[in-house]
Backbone of each chain as ProteinMPNN parsed JSONL, in Angstrom:
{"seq_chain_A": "XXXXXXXXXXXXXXXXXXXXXXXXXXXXXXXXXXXXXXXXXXXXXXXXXXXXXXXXXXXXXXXXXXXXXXXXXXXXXXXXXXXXXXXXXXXXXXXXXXXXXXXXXXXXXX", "coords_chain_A": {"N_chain_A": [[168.554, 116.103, 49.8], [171.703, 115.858, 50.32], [174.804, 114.695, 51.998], [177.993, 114.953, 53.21], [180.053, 112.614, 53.891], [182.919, 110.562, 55.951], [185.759, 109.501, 56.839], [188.622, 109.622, 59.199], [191.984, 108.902, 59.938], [195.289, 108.104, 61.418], [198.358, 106.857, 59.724], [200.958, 104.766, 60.509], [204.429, 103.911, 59.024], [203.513, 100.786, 59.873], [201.198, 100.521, 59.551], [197.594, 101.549, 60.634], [197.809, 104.044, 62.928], [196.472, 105.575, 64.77], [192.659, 106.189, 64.95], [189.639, 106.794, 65.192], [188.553, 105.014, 67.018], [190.31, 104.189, 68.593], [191.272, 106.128, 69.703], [188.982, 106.6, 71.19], [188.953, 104.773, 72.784], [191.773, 105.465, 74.212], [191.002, 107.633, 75.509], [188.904, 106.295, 77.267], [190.688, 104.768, 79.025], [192.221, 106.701, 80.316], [189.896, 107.796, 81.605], [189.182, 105.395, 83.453], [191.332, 104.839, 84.273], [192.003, 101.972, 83.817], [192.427, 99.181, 81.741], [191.132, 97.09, 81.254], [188.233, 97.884, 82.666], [188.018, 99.839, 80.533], [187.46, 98.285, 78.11], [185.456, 97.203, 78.442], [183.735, 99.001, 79.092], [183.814, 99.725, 76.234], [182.022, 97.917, 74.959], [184.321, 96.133, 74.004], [186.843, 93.28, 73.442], [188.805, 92.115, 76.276], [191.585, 91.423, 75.073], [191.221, 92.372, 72.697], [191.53, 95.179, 73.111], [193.844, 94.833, 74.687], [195.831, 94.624, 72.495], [195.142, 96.926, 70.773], [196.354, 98.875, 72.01], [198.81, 97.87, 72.341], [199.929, 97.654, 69.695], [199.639, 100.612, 69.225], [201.43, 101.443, 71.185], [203.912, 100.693, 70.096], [204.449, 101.752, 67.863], [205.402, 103.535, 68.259], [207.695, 106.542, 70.232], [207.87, 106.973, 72.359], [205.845, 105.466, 74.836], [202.053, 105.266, 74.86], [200.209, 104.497, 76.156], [200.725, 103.519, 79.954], [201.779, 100.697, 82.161], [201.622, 99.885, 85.614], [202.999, 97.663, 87.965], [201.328, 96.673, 91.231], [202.153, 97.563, 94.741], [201.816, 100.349, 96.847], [198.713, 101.352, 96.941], [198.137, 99.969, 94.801], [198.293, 98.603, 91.715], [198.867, 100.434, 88.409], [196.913, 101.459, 85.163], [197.483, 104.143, 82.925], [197.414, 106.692, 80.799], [200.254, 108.356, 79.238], [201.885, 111.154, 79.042], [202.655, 111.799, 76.336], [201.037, 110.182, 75.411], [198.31, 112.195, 75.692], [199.103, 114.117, 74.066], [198.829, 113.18, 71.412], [195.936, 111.898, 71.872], [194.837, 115.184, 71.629], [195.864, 115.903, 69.422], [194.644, 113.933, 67.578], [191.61, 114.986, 67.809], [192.219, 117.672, 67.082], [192.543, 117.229, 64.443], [190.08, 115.721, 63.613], [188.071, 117.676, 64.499], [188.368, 119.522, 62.434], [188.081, 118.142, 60.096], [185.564, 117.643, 60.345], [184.832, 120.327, 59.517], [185.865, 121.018, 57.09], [184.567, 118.901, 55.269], [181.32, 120.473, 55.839], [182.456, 122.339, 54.396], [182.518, 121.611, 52.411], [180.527, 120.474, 51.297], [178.677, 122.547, 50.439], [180.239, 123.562, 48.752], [179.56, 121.767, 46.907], [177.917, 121.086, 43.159], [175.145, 120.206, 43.164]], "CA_chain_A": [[169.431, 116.504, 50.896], [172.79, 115.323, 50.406], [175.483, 114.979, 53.034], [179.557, 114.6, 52.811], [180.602, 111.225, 55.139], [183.93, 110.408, 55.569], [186.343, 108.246, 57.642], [189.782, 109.666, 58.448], [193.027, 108.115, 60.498], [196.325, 107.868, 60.879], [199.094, 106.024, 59.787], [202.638, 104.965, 60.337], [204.489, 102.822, 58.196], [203.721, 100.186, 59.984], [199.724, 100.2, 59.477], [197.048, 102.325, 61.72], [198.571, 104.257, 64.128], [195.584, 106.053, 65.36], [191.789, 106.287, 64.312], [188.541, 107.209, 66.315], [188.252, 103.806, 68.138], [191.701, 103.692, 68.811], [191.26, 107.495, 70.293], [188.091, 106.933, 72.251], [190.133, 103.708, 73.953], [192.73, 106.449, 75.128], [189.9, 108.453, 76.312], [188.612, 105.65, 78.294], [191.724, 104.445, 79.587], [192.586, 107.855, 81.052], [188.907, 108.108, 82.321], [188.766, 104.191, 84.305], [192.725, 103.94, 84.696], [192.196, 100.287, 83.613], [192.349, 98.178, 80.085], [189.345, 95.874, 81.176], [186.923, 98.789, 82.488], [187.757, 100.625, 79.257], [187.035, 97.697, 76.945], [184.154, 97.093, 78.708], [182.788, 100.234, 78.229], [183.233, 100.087, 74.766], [181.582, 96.391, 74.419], [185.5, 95.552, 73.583], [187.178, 92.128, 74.579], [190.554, 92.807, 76.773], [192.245, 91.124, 74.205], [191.537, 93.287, 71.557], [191.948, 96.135, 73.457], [195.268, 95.049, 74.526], [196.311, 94.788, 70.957], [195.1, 97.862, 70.144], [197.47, 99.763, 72.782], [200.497, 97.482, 71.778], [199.866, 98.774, 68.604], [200.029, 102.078, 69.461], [202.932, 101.677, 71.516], [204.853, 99.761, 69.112], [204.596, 102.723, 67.113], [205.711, 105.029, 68.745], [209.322, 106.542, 70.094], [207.729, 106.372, 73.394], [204.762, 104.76, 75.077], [201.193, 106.523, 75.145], [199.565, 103.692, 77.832], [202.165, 102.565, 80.849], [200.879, 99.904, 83.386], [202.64, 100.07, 86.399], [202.513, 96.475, 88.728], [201.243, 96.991, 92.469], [202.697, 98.447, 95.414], [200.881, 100.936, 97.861], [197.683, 101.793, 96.1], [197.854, 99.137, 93.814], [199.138, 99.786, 90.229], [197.588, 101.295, 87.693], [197.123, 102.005, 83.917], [197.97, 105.614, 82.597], [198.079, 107.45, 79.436], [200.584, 109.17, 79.337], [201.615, 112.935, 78.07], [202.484, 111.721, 75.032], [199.503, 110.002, 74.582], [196.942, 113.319, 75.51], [199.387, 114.792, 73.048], [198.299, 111.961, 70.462], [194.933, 112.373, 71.788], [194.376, 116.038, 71.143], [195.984, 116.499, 67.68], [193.483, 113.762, 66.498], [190.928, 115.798, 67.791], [192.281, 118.74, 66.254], [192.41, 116.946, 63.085], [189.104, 115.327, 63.388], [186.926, 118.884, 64.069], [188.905, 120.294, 61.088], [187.887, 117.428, 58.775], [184.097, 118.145, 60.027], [185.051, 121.515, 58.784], [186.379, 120.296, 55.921], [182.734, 118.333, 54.969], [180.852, 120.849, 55.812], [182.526, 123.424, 53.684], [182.768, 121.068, 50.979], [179.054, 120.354, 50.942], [178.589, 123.771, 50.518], [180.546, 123.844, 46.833], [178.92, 120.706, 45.646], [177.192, 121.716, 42.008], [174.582, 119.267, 42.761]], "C_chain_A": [[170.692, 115.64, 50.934], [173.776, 115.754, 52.122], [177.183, 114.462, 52.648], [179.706, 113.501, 54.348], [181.752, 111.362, 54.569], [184.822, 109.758, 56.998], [187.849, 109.195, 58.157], [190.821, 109.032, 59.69], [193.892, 108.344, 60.583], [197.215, 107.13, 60.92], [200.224, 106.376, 59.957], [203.053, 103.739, 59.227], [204.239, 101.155, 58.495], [202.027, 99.358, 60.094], [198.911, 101.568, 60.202], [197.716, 102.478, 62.603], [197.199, 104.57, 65.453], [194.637, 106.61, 64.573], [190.612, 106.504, 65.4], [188.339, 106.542, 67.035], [189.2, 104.132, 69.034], [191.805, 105.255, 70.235], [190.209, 107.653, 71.742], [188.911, 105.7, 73.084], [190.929, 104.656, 74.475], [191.726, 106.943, 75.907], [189.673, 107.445, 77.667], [189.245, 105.163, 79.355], [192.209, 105.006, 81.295], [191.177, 107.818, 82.113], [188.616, 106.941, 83.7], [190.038, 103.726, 84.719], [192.749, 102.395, 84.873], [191.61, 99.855, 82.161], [190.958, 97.832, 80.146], [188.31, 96.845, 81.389], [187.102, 99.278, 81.056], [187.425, 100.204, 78.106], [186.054, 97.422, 77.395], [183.002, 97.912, 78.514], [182.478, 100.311, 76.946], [182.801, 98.663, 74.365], [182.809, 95.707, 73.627], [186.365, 94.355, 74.533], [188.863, 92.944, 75.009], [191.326, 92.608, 75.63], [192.318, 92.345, 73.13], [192.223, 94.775, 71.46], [193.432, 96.588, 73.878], [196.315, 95.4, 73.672], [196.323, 95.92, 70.598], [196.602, 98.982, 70.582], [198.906, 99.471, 72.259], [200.886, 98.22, 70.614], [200.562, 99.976, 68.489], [201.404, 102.222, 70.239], [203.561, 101.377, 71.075], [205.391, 100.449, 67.852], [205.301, 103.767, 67.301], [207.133, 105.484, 69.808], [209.289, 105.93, 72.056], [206.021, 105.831, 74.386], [203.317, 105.735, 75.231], [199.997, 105.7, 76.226], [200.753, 103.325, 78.474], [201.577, 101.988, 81.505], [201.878, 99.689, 84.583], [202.165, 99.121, 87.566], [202.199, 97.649, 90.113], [201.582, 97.82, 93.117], [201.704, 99.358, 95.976], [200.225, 101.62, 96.697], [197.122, 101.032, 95.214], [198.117, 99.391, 92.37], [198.381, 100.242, 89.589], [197.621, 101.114, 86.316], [196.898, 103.258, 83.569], [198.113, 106.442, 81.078], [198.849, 108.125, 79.786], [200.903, 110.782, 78.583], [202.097, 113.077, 76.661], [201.27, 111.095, 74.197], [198.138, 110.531, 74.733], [197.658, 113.818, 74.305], [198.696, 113.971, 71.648], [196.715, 112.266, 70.108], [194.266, 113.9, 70.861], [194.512, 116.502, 69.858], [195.119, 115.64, 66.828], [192.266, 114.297, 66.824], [190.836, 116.849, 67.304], [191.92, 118.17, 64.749], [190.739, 116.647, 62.82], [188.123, 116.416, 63.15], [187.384, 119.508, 62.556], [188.297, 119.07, 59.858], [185.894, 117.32, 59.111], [183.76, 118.977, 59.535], [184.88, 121.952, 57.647], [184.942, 120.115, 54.651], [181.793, 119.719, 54.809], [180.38, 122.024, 54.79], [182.544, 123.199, 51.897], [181.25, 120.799, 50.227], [178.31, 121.272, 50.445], [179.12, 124.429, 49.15], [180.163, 122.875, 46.003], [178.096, 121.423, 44.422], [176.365, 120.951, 41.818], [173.192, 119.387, 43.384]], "O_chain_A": [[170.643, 114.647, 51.661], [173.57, 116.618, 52.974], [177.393, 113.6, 51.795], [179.464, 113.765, 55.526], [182.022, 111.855, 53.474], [184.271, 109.652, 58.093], [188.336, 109.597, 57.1], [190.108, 108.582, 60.587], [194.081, 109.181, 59.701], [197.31, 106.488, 61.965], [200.729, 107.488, 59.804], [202.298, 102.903, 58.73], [204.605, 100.307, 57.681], [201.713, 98.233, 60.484], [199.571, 102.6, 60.325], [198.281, 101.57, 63.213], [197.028, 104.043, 66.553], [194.979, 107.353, 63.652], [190.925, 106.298, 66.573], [187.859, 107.032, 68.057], [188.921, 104.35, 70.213], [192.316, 105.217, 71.354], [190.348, 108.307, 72.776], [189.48, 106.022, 74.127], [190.673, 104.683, 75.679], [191.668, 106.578, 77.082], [190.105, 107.684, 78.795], [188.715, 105.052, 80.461], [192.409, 104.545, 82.419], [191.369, 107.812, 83.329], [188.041, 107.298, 84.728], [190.197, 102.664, 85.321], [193.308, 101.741, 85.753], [190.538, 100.189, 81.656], [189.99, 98.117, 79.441], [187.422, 96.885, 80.537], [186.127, 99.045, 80.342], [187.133, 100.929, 77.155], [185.286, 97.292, 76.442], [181.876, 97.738, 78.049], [181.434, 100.725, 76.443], [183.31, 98.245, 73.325], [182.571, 94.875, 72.751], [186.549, 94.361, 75.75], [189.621, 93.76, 74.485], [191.795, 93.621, 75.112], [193.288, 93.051, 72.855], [192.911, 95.357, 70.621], [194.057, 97.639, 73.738], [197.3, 96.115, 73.853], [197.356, 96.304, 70.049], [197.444, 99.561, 69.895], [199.805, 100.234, 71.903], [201.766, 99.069, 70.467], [201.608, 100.303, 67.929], [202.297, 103.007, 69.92], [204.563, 101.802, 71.65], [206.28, 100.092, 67.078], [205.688, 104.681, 66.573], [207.68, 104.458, 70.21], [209.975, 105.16, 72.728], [205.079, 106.455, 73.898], [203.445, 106.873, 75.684], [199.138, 106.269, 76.899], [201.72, 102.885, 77.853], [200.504, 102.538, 81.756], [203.003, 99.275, 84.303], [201.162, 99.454, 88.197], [202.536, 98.83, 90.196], [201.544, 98.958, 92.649], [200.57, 99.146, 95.546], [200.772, 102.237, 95.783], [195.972, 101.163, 94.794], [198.121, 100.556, 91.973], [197.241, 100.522, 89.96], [198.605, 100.421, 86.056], [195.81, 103.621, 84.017], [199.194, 106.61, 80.514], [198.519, 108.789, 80.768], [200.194, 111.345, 77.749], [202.02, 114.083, 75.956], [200.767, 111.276, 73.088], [197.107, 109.999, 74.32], [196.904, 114.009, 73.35], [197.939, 114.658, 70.962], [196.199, 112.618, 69.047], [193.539, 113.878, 69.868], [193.733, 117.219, 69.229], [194.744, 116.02, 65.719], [191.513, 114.061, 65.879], [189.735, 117.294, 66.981], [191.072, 118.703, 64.034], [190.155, 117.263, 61.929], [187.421, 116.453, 62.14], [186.566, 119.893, 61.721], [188.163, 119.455, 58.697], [185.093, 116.986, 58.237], [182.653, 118.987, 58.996], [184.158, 122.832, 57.18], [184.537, 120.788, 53.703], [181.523, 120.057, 53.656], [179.305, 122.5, 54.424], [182.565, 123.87, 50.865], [180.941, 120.887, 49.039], [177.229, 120.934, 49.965], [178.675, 125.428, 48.584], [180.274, 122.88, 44.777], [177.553, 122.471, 44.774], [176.248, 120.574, 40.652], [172.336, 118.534, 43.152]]}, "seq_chain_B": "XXXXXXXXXXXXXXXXXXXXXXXXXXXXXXXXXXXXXXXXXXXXXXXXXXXXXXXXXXXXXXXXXXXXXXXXXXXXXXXXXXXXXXXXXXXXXXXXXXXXXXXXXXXXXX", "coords_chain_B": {"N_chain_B": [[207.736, 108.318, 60.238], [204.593, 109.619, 59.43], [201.237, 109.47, 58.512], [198.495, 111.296, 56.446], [195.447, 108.901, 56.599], [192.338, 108.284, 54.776], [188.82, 108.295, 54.074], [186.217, 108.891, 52.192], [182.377, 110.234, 51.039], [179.738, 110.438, 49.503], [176.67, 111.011, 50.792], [172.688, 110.218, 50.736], [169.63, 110.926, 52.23], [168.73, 108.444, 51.637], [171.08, 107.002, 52.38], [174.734, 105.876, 50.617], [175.505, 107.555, 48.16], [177.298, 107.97, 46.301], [180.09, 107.329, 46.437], [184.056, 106.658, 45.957], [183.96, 103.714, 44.614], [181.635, 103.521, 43.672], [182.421, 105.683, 41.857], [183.784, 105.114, 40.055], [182.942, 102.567, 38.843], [180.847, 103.83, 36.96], [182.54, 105.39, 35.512], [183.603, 103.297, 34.281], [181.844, 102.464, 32.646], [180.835, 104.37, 31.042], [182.828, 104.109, 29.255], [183.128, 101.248, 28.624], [180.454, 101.474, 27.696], [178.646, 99.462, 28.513], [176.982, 97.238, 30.995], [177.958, 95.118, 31.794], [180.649, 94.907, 30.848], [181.594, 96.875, 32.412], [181.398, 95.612, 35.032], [182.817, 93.646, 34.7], [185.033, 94.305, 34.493], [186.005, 95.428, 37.173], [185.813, 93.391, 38.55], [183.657, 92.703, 39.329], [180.79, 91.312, 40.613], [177.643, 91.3, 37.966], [174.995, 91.8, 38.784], [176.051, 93.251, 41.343], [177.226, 95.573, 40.03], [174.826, 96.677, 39.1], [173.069, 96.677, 41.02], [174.324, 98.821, 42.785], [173.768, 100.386, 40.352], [171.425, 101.224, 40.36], [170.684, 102.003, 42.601], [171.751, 104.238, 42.983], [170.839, 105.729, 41.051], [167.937, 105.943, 41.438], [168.49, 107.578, 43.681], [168.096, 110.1, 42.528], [167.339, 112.582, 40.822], [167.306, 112.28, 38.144], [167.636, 109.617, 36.133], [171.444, 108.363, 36.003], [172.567, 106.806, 34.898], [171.477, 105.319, 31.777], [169.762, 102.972, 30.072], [169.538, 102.025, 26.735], [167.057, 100.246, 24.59], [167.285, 98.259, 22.012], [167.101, 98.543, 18.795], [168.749, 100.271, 15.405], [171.82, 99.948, 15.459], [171.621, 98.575, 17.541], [171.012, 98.121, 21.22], [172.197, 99.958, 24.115], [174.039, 101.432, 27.217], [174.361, 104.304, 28.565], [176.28, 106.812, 30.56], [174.549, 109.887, 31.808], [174.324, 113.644, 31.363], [173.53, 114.303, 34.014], [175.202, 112.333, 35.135], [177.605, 112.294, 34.798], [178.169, 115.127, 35.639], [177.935, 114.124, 38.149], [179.835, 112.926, 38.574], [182.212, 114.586, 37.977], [182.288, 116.566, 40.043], [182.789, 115.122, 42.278], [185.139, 113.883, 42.028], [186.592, 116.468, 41.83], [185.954, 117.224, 44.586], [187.032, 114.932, 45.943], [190.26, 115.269, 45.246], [189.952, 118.104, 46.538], [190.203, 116.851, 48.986], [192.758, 115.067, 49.379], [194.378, 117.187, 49.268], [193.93, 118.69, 51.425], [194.002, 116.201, 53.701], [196.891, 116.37, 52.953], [197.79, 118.93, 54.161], [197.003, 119.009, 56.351], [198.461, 116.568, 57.587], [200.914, 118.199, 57.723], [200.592, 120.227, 59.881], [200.052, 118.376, 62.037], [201.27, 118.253, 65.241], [203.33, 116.182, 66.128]], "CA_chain_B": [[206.857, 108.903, 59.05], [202.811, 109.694, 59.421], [200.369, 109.941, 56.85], [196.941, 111.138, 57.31], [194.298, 108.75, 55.376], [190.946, 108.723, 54.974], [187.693, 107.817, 53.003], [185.171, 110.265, 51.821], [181.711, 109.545, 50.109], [178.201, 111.142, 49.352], [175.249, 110.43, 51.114], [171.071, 111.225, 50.424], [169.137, 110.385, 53.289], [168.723, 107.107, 51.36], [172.649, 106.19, 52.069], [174.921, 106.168, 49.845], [174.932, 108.602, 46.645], [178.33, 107.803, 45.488], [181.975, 107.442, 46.727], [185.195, 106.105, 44.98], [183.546, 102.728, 43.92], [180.561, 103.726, 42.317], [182.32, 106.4, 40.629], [184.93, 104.178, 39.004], [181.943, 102.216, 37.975], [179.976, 105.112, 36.655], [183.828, 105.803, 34.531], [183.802, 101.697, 33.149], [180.451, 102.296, 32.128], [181.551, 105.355, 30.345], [184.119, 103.693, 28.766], [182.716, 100.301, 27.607], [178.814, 101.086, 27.113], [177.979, 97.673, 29.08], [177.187, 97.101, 32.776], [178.572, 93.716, 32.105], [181.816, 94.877, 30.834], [182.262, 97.414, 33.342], [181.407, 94.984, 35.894], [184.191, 92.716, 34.8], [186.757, 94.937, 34.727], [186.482, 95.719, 38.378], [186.059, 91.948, 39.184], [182.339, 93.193, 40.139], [179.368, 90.556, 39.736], [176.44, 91.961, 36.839], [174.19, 92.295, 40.242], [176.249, 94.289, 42.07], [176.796, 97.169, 39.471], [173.351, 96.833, 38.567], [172.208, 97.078, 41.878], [175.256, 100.09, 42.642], [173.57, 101.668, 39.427], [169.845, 101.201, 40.307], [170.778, 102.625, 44.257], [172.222, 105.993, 42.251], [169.428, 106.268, 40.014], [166.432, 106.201, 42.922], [168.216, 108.722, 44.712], [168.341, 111.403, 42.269], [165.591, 113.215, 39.89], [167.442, 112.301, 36.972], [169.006, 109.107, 36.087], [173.203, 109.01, 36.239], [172.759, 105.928, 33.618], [170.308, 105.17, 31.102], [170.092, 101.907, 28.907], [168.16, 101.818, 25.609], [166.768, 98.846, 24.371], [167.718, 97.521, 20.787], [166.949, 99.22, 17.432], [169.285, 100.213, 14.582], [173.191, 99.856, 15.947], [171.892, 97.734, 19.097], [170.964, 99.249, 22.796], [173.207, 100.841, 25.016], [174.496, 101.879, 28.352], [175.557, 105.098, 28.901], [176.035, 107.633, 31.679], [173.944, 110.996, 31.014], [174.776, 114.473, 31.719], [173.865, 114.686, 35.083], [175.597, 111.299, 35.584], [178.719, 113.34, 34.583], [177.698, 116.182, 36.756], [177.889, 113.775, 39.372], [181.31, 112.126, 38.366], [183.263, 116.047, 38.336], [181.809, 116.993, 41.666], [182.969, 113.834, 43.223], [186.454, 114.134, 41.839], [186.602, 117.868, 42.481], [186.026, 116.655, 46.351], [188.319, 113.648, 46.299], [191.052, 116.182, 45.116], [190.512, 118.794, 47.69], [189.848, 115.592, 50.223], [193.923, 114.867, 49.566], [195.001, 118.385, 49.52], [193.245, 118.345, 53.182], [194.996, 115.636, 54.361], [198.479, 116.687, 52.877], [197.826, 119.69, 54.967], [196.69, 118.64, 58.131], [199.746, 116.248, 58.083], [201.798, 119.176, 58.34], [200.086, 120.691, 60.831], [200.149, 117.458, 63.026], [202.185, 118.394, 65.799], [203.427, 114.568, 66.497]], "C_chain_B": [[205.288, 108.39, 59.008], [202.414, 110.007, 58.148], [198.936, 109.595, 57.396], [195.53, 110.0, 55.968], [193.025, 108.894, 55.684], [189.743, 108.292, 53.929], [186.695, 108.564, 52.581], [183.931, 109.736, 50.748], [180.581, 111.066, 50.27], [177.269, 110.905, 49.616], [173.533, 110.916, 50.744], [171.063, 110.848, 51.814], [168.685, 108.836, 52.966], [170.15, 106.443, 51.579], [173.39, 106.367, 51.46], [174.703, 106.154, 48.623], [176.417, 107.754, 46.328], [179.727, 108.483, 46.61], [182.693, 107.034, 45.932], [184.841, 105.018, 44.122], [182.519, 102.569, 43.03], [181.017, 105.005, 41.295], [182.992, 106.047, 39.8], [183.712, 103.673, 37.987], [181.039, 103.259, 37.105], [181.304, 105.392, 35.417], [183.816, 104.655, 33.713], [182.71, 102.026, 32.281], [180.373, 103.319, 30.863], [181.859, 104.606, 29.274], [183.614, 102.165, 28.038], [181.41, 100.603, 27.504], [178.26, 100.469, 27.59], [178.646, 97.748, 30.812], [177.871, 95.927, 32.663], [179.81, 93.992, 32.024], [182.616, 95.674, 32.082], [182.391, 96.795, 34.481], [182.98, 93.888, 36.123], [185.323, 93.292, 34.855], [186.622, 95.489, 35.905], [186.102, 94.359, 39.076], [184.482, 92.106, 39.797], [181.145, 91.809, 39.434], [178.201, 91.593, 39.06], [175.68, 92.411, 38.429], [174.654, 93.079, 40.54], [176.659, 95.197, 41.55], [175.835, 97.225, 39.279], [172.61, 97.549, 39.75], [172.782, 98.77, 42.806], [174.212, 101.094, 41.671], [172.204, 102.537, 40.076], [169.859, 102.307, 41.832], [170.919, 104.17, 43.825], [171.194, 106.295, 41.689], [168.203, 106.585, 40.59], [166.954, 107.415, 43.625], [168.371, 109.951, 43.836], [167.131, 111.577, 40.968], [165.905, 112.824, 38.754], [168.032, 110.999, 36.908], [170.582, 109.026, 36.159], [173.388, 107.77, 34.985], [171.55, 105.255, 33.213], [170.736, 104.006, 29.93], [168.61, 102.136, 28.026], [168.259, 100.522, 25.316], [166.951, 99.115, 22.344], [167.781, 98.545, 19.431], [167.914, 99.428, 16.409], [170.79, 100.535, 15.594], [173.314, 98.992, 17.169], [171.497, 98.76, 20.408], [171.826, 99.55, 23.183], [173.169, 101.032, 26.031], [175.047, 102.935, 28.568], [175.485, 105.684, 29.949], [175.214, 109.48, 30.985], [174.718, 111.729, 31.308], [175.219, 114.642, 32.585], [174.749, 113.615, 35.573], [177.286, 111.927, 35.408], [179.095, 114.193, 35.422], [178.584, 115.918, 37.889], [179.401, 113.181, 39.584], [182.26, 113.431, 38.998], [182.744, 116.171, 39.765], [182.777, 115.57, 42.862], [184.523, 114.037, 43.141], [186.944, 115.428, 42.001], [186.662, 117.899, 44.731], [186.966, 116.03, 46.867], [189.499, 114.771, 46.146], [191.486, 117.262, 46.624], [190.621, 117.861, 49.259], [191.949, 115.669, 50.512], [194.609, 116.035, 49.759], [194.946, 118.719, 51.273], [193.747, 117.539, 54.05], [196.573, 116.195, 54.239], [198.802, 118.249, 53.888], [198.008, 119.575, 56.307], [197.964, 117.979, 58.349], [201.05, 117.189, 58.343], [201.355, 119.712, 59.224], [199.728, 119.796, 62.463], [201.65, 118.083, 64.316], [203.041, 117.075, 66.747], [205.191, 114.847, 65.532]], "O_chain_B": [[204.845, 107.283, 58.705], [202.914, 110.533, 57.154], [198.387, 108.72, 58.065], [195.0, 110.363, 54.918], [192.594, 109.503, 56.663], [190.14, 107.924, 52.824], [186.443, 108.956, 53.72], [184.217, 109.007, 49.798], [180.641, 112.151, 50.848], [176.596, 110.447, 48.692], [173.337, 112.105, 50.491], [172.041, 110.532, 52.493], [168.33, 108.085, 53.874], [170.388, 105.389, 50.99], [173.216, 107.558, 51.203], [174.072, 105.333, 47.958], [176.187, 106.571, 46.08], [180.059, 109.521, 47.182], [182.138, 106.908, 44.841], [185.227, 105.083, 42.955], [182.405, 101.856, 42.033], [180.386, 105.356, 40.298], [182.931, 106.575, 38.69], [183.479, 104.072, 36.846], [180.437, 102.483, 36.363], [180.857, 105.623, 34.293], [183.989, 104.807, 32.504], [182.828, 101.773, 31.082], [179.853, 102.979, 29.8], [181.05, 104.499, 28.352], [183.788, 102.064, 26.823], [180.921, 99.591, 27.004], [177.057, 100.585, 27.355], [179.669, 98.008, 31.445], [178.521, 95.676, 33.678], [180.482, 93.52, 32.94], [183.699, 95.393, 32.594], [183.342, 97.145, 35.18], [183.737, 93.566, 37.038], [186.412, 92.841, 35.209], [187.353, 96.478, 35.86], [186.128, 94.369, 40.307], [184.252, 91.504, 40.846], [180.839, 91.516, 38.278], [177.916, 92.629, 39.661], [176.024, 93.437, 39.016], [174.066, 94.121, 40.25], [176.685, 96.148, 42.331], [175.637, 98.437, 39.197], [171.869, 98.531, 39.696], [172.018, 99.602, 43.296], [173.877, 102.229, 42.009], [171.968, 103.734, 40.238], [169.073, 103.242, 41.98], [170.266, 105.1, 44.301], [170.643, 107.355, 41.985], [167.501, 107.504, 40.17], [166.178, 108.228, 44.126], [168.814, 110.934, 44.429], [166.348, 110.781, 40.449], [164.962, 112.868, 37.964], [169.054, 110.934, 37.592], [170.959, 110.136, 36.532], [174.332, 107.868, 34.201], [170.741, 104.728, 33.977], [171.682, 104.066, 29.145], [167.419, 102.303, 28.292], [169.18, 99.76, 25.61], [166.692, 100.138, 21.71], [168.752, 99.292, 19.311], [168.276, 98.263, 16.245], [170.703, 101.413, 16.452], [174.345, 98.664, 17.756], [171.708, 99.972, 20.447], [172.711, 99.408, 22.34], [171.998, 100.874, 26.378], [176.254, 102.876, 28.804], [174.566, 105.256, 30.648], [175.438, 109.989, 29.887], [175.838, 111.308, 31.6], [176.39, 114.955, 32.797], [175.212, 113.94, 36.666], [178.003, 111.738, 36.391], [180.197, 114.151, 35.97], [179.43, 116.609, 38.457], [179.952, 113.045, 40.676], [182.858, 113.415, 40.074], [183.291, 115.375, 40.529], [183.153, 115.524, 44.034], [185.131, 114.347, 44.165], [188.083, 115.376, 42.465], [187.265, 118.465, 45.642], [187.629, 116.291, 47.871], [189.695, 115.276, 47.251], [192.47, 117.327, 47.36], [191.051, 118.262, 50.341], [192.445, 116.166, 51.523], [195.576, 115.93, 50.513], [195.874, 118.922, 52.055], [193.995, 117.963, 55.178], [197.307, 116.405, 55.204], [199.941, 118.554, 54.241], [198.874, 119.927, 57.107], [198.719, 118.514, 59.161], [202.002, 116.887, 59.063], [202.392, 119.743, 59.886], [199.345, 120.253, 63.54], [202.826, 118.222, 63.981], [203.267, 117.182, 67.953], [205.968, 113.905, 65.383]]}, "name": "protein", "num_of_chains": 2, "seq": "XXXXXXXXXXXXXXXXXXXXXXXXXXXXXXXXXXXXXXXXXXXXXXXXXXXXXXXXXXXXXXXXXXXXXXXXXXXXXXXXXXXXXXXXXXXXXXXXXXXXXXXXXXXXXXXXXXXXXXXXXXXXXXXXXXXXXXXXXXXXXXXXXXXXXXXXXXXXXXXXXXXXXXXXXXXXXXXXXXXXXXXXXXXXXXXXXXXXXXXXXXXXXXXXXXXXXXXXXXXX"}
């Protein structure tokens, strides 16, 4: 019983832009509107998690987390609509490369 | 400027069957006759193609490389048929693997 694995990502020229970690951190972000719940969830230190976002924003023309200090309500952290857009096309990409596998497993001669 | 990458391999239910690194090795081996030589030309310790080879060879009904022992010209190392088999299939994958990405990156709407 064979099976096709496979990894996939993407880059800018400037390294990883965005990869499944990097994707479910947006997810979480959006879901706990805060850095620290969302690295916590994923057993991730703030630090790293911060990094990861800079990252991503550092990449990009315009930001896909914003953190916005205080003020009535208290501030917040946000993906924003460039970064569901971000989000969903690596989701598009990602089911298509299960696709991909599946269909490929399927012409192996083995 | 994006670029989609990615990693792609072959699994049994024993792990991995073969991705990019054992099939290079599986090509040295080819190519010089000797796990030792092929080992050195990818900077690989004797162990770890050996134990690369031995991992390929348990998971499939047929060997993928077979050494004889001594007799008139000396023993040998080579890869068999199916060890061949297993090489085209893999590179037949990797192939449409990049065609797959060069796609999808057009289809990124980013």
């Amino acid at each position: 019983m064979l099976r096709i694995r496979g990894r996939i990502w993407i880059e800018s020229e400037n390294g990883t832009f965005v990869g499944y970690g990097r994707i479910i951190l947006l997810e979480r972000i959006k879901k706990f509107g805060s850095i620290t719940e969302a690295a916590k969830s994923m057993g991730m230190s703030y630090r790293h998690a911060w990094e990861m976002i800079d990252s991503m924003n550092r990449q990009w023309s315009v930001p896909l987390v914003q953190t916005s200090a205080g003020g009535i309500g208290g501030g917040g952290t946000r993906v924003t609509e460039e970064g569901e857009k971000v989000i969903e096309n690596f989701w598009e990409l990602y089911k298509k490369f299960k696709e991909f596998k599946e269909s490929e497993l399927k012409s192996l001669k083995l």
